[in-house]
C-alpha positions in Angstrom: 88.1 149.3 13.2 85.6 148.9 10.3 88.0 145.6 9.2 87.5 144.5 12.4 84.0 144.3 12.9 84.0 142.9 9.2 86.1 140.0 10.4 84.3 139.3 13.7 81.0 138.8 11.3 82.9 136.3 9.3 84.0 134.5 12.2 80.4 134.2 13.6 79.0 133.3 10.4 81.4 130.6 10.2 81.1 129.0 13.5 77.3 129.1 12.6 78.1 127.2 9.6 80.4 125.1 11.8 77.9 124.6 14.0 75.1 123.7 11.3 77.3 121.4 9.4 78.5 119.2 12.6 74.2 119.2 13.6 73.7 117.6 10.0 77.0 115.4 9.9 75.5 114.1 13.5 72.1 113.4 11.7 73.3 111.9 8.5 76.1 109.1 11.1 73.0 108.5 13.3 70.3 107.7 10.5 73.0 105.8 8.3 73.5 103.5 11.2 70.0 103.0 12.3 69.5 102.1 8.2 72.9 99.8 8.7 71.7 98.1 12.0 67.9 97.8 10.9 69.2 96.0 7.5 71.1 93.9 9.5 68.3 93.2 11.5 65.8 93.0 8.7 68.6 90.0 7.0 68.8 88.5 10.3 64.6 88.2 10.3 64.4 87.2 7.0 67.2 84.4 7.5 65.3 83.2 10.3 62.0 82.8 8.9 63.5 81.3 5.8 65.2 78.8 8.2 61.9 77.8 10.1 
């Protein structure tokens, strides 16, 4: 019984970490895409006023 309950905690400590992880993994593919399409942007700005 004593196992159990051991193993139980383990499994709810990983799926909290599961849980955390996939929440930061989110973060890190949304801000490194916002940088992408704001550098893209910010080229596209550039090239334009460079053009004028």
């Amino acid at each position: 019984m004593k196992m159990f309950r051991i193993w139980s905690l383990c499994v709810q400590v990983f799926y909290g970490f599961l849980k955390s992880y996939m929440f930061i993994l989110a973060v890190g593919v949304v801000v490194s895409a916002g940088a992408l399409i704001l550098f893209i942007y910010y080229q596209d700005i550039v090239g334009s006023i460079k053009r004028a």
